[in-house]
Z-matrix of the N, CA and C atoms (Angstrom, degrees):
N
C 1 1.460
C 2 1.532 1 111.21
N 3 1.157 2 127.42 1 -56.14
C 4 1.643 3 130.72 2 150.47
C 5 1.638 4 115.05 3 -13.28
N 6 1.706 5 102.62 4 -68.76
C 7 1.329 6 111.98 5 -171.93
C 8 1.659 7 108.43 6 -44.19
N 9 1.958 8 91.88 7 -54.37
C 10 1.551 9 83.36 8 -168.17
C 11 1.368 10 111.88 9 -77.08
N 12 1.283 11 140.11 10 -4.86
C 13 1.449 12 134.15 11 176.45
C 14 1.630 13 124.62 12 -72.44
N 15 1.576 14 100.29 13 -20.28
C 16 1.769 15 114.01 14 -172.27
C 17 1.784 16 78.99 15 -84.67
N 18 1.200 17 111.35 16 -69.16
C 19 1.803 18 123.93 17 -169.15
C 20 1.792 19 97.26 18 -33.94
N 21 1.264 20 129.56 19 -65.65
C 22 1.372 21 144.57 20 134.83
C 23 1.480 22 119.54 21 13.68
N 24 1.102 23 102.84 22 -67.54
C 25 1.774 24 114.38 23 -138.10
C 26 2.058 25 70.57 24 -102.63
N 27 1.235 26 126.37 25 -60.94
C 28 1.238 27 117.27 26 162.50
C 29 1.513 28 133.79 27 -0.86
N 30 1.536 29 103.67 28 -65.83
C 31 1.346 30 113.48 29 -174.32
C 32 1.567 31 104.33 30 -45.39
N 33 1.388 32 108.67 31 -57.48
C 34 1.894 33 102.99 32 -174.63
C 35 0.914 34 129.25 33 -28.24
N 36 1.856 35 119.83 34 -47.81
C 37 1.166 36 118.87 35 -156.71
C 38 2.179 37 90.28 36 -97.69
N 39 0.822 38 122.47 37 -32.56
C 40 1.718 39 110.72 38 151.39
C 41 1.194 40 112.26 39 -29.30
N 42 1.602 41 119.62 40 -86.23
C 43 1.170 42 122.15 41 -145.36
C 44 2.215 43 98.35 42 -65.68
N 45 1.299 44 109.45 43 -24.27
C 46 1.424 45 99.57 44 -168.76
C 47 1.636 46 104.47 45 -89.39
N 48 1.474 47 124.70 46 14.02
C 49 0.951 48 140.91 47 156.47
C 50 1.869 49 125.80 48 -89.10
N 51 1.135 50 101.18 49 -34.16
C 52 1.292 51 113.54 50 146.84
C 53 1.055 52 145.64 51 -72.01
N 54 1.135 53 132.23 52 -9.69
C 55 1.254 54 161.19 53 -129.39
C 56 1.625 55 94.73 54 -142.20
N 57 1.204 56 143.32 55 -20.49
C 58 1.380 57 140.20 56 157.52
C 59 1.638 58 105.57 57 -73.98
N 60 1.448 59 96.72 58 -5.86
C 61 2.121 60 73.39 59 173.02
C 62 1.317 61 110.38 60 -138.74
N 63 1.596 62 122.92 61 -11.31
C 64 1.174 63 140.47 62 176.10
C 65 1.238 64 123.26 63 -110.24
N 66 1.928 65 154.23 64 138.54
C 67 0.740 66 161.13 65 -147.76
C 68 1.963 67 110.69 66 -96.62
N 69 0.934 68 148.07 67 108.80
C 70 1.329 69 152.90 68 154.80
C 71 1.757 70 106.68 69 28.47
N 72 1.726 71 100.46 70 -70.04
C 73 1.517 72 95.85 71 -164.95
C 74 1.814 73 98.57 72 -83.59
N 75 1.515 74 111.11 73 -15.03
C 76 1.684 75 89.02 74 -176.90
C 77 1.424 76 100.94 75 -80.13
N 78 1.465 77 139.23 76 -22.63
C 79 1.291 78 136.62 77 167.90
C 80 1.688 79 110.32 78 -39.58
N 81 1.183 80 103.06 79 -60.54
C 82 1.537 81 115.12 80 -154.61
C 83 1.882 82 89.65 81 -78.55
N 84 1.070 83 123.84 82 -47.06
C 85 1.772 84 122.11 83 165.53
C 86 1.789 85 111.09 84 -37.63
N 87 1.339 86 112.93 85 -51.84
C 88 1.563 87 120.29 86 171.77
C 89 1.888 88 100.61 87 -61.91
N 90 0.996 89 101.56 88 -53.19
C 91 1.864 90 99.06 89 -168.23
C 92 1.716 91 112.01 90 -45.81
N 93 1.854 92 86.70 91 -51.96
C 94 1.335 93 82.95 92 -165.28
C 95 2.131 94 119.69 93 -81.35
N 96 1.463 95 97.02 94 -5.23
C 97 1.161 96 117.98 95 177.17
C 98 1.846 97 115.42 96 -53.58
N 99 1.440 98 92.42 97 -88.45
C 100 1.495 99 125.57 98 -178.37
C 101 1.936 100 104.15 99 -50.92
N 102 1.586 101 112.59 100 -45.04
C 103 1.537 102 92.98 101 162.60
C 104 1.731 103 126.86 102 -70.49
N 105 1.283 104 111.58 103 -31.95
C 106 1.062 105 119.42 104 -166.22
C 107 1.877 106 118.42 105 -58.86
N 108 1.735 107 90.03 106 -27.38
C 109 1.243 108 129.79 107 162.28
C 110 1.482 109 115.40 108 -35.31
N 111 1.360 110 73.00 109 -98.46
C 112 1.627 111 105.81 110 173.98
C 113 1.825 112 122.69 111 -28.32
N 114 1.594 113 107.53 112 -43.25
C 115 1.446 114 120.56 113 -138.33
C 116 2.337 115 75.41 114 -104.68
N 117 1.199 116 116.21 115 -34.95
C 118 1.639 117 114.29 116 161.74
C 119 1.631 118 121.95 117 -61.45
N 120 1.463 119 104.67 118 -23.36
C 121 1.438 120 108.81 119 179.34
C 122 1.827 121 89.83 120 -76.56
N 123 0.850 122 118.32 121 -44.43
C 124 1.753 123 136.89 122 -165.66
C 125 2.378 124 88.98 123 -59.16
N 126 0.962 125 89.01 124 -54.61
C 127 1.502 126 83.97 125 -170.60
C 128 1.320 127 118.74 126 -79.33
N 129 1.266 128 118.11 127 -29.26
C 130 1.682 129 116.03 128 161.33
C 131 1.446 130 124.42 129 -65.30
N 132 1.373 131 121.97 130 -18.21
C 133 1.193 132 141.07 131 171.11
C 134 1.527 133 107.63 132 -80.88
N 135 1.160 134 119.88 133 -42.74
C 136 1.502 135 115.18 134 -158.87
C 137 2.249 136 90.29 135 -100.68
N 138 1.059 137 106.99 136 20.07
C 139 1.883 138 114.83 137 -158.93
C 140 1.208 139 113.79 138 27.06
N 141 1.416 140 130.88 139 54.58
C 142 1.533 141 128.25 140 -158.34
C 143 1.871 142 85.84 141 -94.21
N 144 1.729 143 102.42 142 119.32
C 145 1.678 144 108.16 143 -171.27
C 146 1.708 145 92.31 144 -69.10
N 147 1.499 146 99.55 145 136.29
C 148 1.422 147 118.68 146 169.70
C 149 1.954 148 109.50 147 -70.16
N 150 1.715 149 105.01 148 148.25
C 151 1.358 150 78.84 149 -164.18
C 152 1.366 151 100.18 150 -108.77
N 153 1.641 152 132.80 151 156.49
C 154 1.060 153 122.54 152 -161.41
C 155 2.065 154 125.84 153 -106.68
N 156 1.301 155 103.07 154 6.87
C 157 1.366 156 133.57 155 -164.45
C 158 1.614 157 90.34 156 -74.57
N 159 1.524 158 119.70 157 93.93
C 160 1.718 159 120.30 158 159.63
C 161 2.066 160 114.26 159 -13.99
N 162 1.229 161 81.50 160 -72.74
C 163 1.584 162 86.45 161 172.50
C 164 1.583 163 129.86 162 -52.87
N 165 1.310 164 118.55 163 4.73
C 166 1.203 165 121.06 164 -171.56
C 167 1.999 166 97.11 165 -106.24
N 168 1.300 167 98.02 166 -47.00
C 169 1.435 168 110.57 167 -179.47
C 170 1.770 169 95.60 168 -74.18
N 171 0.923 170 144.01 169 -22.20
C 172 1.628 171 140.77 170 -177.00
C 173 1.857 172 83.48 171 -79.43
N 174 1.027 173 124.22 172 -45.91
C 175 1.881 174 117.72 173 -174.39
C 176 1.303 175 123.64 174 -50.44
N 177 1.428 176 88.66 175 -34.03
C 178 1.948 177 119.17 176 -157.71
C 179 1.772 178 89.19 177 -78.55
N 180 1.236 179 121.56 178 -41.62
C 181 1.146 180 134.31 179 175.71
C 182 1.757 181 129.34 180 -56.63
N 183 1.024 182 72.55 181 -63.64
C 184 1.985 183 88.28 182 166.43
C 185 1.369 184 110.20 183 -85.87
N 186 1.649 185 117.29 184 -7.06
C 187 1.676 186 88.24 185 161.59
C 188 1.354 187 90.87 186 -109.29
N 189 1.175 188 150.26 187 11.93
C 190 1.706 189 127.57 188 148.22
C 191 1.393 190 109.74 189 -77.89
N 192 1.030 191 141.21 190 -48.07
C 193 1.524 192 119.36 191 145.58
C 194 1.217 193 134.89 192 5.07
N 195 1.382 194 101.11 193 -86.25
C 196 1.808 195 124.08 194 -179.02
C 197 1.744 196 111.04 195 -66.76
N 198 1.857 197 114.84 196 -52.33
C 199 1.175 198 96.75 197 179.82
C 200 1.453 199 118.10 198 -103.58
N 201 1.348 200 107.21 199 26.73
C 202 1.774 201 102.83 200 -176.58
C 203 1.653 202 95.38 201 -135.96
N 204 0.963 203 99.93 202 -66.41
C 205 2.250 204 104.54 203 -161.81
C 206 1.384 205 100.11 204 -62.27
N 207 1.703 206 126.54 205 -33.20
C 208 1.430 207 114.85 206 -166.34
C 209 1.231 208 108.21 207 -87.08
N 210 1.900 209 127.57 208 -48.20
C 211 1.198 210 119.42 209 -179.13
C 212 1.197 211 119.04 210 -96.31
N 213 1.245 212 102.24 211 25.61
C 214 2.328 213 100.18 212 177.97
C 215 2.002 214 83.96 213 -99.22
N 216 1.468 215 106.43 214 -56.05
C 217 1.728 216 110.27 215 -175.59
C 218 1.542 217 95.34 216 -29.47
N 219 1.503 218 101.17 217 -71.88
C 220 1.915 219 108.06 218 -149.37
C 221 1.887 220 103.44 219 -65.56
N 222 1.355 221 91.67 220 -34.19
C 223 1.543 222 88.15 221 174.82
C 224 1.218 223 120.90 222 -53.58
N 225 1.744 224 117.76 223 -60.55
C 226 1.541 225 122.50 224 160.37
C 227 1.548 226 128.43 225 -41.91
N 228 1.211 227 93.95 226 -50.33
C 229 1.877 228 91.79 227 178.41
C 230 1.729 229 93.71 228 -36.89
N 231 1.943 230 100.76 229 -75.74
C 232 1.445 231 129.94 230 -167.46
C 233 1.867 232 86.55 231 -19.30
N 234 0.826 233 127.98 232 -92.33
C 235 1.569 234 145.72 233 -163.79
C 236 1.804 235 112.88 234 -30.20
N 237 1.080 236 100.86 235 -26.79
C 238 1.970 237 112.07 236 167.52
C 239 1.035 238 106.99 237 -53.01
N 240 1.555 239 129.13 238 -47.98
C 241 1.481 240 153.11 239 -161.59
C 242 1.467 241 129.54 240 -105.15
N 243 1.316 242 111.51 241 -46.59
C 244 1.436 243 106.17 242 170.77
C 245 1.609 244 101.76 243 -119.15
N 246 1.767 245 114.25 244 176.07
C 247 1.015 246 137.78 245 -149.93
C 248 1.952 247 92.39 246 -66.46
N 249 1.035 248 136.47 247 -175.23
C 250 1.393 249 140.44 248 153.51
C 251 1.337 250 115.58 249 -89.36
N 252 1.579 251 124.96 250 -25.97
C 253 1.150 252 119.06 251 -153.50
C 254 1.867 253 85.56 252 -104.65
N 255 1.115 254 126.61 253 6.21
C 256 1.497 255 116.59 254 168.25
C 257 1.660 256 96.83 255 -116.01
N 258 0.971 257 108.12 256 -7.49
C 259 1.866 258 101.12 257 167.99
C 260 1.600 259 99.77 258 -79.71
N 261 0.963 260 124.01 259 -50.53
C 262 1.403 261 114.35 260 175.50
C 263 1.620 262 111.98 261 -42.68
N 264 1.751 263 95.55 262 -70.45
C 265 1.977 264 101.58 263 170.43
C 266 1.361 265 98.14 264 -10.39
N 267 1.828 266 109.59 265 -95.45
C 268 1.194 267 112.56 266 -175.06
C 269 1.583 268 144.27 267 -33.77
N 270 0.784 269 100.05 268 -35.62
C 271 2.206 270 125.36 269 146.18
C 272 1.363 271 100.05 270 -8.34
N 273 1.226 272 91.40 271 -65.87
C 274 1.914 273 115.76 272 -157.81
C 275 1.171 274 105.20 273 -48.35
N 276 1.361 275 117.27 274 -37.72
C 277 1.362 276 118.93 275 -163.71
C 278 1.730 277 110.00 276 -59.83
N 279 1.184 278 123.88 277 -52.45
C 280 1.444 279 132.03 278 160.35
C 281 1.840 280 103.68 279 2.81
N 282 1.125 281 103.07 280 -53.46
C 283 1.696 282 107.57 281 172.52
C 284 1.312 283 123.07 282 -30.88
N 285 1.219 284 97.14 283 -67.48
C 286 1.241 285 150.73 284 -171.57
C 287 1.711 286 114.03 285 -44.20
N 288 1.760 287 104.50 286 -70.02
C 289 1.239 288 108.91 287 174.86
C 290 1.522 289 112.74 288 -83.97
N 291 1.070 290 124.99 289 -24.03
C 292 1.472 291 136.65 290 165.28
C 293 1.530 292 121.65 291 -41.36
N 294 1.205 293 105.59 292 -58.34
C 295 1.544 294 107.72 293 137.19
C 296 1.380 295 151.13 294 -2.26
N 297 2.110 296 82.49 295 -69.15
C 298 1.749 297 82.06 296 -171.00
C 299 1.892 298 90.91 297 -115.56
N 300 0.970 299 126.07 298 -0.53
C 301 1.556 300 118.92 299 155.02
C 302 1.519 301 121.79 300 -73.95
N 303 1.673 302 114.33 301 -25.78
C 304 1.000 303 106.21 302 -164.17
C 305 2.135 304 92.24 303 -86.65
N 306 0.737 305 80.52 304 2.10
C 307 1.852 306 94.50 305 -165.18
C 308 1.514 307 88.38 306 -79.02
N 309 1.248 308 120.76 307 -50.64
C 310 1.572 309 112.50 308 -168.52
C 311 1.540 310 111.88 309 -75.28
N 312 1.431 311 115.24 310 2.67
C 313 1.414 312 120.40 311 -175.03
C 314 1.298 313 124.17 312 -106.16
N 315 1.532 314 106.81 313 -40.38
C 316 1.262 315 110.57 314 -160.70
C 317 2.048 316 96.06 315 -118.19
N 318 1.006 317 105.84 316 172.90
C 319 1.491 318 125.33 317 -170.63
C 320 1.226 319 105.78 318 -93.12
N 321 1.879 320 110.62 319 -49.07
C 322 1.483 321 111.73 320 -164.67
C 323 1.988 322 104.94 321 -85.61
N 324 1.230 323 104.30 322 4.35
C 325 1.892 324 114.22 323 -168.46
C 326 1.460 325 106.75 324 -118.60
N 327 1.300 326 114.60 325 20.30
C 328 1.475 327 110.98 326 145.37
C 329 1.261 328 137.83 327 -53.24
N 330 1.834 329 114.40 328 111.89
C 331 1.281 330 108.50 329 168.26
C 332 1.600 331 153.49 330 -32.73
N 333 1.435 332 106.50 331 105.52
C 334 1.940 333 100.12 332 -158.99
C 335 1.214 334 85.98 333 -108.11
N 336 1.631 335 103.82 334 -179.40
C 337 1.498 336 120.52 335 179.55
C 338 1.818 337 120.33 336 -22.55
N 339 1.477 338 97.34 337 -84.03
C 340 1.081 339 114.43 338 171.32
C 341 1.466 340 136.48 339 -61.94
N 342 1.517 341 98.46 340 4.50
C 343 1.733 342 106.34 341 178.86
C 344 1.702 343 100.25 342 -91.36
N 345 1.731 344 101.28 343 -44.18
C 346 1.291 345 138.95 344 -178.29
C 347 2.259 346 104.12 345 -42.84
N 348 1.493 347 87.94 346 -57.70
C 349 1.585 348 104.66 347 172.79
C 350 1.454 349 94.27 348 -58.67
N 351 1.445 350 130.91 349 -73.08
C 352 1.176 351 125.72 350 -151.50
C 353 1.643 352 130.71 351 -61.49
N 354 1.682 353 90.91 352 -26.40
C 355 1.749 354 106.13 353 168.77
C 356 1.288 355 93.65 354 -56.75
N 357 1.706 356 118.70 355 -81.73
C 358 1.549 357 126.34 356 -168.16
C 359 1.565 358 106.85 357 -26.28
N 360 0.981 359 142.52 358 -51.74
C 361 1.158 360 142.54 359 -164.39
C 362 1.285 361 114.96 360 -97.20
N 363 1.478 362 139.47 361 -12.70
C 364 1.139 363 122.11 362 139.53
C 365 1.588 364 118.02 363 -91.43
N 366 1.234 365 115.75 364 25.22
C 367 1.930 366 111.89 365 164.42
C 368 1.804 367 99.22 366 -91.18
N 369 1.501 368 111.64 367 -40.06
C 370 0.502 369 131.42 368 -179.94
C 371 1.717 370 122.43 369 -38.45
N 372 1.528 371 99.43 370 -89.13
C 373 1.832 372 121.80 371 154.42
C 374 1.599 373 99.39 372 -29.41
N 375 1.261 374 149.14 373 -55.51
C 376 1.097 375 139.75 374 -152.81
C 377 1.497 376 99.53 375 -77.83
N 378 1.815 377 92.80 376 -55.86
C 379 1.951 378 81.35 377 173.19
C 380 1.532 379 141.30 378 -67.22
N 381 1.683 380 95.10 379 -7.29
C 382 1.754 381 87.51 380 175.33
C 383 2.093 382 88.73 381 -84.81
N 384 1.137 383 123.42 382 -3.38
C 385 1.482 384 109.23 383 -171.76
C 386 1.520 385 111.37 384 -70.11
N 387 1.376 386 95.37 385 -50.53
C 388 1.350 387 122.60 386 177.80
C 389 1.811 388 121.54 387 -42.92
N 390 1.360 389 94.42 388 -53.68
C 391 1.753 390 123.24 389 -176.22
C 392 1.489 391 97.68 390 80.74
N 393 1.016 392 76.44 391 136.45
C 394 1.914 393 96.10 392 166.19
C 395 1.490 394 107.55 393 -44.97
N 396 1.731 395 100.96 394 -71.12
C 397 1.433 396 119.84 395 -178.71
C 398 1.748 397 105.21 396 -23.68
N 399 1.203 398 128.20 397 -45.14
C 400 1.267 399 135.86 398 -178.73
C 401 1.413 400 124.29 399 -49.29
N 402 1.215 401 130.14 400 -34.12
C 403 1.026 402 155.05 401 169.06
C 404 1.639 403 113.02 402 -74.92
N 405 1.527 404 114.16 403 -26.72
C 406 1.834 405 95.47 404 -165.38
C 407 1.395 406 61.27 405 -109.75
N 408 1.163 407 169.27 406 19.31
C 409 1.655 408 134.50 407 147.83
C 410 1.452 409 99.14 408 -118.80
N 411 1.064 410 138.54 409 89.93
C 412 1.714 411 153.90 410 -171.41
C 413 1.694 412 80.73 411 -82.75
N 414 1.517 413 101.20 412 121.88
C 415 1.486 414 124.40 413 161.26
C 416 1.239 415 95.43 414 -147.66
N 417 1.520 416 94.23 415 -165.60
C 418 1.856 417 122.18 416 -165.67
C 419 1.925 418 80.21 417 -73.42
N 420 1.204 419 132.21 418 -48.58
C 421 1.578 420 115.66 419 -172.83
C 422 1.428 421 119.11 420 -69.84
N 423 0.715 422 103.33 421 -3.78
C 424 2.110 423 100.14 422 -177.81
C 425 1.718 424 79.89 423 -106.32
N 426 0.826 425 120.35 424 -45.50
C 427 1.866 426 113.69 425 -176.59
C 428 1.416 427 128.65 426 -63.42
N 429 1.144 428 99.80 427 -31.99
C 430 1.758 429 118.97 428 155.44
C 431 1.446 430 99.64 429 -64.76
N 432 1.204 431 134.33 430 -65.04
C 433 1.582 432 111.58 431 -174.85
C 434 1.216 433 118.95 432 -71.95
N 435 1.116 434 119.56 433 -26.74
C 436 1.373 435 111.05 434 158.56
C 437 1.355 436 132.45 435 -46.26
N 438 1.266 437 100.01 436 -50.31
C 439 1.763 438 115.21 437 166.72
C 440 1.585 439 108.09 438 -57.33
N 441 1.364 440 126.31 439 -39.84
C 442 1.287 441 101.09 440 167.51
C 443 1.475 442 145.39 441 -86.44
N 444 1.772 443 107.31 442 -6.89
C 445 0.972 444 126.49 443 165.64
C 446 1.914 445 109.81 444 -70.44
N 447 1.772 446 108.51 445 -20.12
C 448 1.424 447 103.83 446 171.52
C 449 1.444 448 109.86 447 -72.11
N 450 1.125 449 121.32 448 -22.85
C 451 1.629 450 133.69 449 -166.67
C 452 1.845 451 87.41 450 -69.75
N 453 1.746 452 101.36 451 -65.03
C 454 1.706 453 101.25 452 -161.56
C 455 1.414 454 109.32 453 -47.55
N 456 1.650 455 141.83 454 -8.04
C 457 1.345 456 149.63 455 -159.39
C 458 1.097 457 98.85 456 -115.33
N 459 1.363 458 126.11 457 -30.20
C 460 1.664 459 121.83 458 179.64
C 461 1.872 460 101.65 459 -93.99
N 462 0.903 461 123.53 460 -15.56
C 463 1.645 462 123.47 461 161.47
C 464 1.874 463 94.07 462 -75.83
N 465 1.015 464 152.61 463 -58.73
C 466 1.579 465 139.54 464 -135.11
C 467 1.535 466 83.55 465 -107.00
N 468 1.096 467 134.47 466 -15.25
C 469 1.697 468 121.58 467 165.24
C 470 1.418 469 103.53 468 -83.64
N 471 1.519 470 123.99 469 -35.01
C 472 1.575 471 116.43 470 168.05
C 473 1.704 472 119.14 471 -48.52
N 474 1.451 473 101.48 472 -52.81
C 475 1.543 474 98.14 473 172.30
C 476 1.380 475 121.51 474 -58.67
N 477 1.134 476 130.73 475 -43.94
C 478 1.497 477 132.17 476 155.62
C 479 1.579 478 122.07 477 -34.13
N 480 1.096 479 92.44 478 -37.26
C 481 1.881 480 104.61 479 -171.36
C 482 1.744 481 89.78 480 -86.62
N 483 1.383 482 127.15 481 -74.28
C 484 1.653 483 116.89 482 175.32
C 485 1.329 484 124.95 483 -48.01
N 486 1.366 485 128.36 484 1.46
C 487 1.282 486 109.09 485 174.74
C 488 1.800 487 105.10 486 -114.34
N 489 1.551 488 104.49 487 -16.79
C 490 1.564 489 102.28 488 168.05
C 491 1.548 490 108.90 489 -80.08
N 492 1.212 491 114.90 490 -40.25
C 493 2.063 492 113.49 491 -177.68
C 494 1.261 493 98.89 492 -85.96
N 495 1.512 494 131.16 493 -39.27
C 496 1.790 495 117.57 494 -136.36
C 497 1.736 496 97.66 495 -102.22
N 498 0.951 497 114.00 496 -13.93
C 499 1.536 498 113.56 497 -173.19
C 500 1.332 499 126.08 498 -32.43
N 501 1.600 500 122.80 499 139.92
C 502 1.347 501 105.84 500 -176.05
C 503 1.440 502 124.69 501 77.25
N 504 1.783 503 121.97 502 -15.15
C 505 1.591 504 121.87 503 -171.56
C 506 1.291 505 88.02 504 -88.54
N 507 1.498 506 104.20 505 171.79
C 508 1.407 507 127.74 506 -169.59
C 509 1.764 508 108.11 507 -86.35
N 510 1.164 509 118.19 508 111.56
C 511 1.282 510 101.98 509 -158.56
C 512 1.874 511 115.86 510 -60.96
N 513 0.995 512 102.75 511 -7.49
C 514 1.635 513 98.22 512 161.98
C 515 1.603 514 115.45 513 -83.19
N 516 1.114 515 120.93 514 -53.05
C 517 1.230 516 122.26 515 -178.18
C 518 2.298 517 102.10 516 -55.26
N 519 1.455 518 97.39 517 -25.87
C 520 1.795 519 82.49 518 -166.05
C 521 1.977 520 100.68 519 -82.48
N 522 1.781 521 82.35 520 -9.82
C 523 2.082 522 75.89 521 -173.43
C 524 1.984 523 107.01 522 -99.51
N 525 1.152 524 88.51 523 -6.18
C 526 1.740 525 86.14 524 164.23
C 527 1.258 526 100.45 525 -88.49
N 528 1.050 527 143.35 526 -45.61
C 529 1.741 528 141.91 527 -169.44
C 530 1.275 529 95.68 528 -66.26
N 531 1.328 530 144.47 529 -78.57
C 532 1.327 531 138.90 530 -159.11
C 533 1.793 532 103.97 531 -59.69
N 534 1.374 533 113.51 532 -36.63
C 535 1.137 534 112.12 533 177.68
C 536 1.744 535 122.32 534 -65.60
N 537 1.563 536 102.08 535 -28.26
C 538 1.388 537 113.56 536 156.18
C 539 1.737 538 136.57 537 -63.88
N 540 1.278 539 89.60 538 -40.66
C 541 1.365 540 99.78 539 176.75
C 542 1.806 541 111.50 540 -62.69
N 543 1.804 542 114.76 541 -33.86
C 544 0.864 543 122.27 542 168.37
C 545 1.271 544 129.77 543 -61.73
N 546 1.126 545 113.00 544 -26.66
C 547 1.796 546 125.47 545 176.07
C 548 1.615 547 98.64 546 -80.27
N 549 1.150 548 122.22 547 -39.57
C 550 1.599 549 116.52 548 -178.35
C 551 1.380 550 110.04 549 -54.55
N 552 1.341 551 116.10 550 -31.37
C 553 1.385 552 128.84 551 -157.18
C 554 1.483 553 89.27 552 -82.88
N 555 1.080 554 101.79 553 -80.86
C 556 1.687 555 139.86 554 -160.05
C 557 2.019 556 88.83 555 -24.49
N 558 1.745 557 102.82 556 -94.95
C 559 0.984 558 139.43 557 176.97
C 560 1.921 559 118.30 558 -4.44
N 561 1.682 560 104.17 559 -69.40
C 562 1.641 561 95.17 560 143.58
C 563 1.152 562 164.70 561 -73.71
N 564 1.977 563 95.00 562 -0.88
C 565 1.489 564 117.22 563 168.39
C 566 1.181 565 111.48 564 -73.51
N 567 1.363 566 123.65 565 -27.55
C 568 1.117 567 122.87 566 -157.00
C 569 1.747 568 108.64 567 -93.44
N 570 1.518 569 100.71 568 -49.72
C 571 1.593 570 100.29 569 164.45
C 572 1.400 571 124.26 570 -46.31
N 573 1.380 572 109.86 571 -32.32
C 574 1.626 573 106.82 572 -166.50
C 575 1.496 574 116.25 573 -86.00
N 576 1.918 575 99.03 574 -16.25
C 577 1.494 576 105.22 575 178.14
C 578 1.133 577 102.44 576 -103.16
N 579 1.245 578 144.00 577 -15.05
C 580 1.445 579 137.47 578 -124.87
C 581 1.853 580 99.38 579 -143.83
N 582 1.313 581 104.11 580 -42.15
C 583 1.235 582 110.99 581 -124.82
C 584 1.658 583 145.41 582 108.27
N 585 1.703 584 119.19 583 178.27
C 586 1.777 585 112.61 584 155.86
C 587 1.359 586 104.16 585 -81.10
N 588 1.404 587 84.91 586 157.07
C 589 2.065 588 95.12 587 -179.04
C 590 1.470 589 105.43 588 -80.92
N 591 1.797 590 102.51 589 148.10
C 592 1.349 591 109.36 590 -161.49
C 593 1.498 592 98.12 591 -93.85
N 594 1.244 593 121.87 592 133.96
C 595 1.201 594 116.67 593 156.11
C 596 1.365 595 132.41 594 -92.48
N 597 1.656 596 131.01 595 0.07
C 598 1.159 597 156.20 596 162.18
C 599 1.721 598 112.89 597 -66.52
N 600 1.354 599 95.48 598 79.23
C 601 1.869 600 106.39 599 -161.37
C 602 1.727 601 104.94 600 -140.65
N 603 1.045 602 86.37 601 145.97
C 604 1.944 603 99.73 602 -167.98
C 605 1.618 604 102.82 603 -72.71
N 606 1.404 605 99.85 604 116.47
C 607 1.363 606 96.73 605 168.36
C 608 1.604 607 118.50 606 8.81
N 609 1.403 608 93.33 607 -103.55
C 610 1.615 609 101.98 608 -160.94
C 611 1.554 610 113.20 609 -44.40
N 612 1.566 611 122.00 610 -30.36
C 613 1.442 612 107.29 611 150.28
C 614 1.401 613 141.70 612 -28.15
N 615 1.893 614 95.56 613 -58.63
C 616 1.721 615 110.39 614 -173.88
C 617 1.621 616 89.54 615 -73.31
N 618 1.049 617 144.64 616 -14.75
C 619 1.416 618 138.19 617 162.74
C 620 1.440 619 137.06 618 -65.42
N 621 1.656 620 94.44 619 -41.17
C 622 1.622 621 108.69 620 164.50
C 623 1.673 622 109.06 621 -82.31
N 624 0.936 623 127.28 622 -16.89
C 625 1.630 624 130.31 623 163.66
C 626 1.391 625 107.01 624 -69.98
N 627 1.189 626 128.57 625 -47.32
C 628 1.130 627 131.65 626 -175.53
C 629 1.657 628 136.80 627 -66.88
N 630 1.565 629 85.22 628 -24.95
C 631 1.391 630 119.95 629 167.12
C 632 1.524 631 116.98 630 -77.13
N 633 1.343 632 115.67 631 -55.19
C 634 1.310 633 112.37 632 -171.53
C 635 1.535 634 112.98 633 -83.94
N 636 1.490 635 102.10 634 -22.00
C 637 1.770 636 109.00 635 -168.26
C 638 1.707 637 101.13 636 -70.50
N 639 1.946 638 107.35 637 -54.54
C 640 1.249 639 108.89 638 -167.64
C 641 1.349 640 117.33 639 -89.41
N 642 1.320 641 121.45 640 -27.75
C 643 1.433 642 119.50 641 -176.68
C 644 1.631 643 117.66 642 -107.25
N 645 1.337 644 129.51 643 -9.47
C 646 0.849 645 134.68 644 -162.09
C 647 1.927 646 101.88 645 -103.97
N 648 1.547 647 91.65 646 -52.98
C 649 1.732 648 108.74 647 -170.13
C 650 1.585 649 109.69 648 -76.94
């Protein structure tokens, strides 16, 4: 859990390095691309059988949505504007609402004492992160965190959504699918707003892509 939180907490300062030469959604089009890639080379190698149930690939879809296209966008925007190392802070929160969404879903994730303490105190932590002050002067910076705190709600509705559809998948096979479904998405949003994605990028760019797409995502 360590490992993956440094690997994790990493991606930010990538993607806000990228993000000086590339635009939000073509970032998150590269992210979800190059892993999605990568993680199919991973399943033809390992022969993990593809599964063939319509409804399974409609899942893969709506959770690249929820845990890839909605909070990589708001996260990136978020990152134009505020620092990276409090977009991460804000990250945290994912805990947090995960918690109390997963509470309205499931039977066995009812809020007890100490879950009860632990929400309070991370609404809490988030709002001294945030500052009050942030709120009585509403700009593009209190709106950027906002936007990423929309991201941390579209990750804890993803877990809700993978444990009612994804159950039982192979966890490689369920993170290339969602990661696919995300490129379906991604890929013509981006042409139609953007353009094709450039691959004519300064080093340390194709480096911070490389970072967050393959090792991070």
């Amino acid at each position: 859990m360590m490992l993956l939180a440094m690997i994790w907490g990493g991606s930010f300062l990538s993607i806000r390095v990228a993000l000086d030469e590339i635009t939000p959604l073509t970032s998150v089009a590269h992210r979800t691309t190059w892993a999605m890639l990568v993680l199919w080379a991973v399943i033809a190698v390992m022969r993990i059988p593809l599964p063939r149930d319509p409804k399974i690939w409609f899942s893969f879809l709506v959770m690249g949505l929820l845990n890839n296209v909605i909070p990589f966008t708001l996260m990136a925007w978020g990152q134009l504007h505020i620092e990276s190392g409090l977009t991460s802070i804000l990250n945290a929160f994912t805990a947090v609402v995960g918690v109390v969404i997963a509470s309205l879903f499931f039977a066995d994730e009812r809020i007890t004492l100490r879950k009860g303490i632990g929400v309070i105190l991370g609404f809490f932590g988030v709002t001294v992160a945030i500052g009050l002050d942030n709120f009585r002067s509403f700009d593009l910076r209190s709106l950027a965190q906002l936007a990423v705190i929309g991201g941390t709600v579209a990750y804890a509705i993803a877990g809700v959504w993978a444990r009612k559809r994804l159950v039982g998948m192979p966890p490689q096979m369920a993170a290339a699918g969602m990661l696919t479904g995300s490129t379906v998405i991604m890929l013509p949003l981006v042409y139609f707003i953007e353009g094709p994605l450039t691959f004519d990028l300064q080093p340390r760019t194709v480096l911070a892509i490389g970072y967050y797409a393959i090792i991070a995502t």
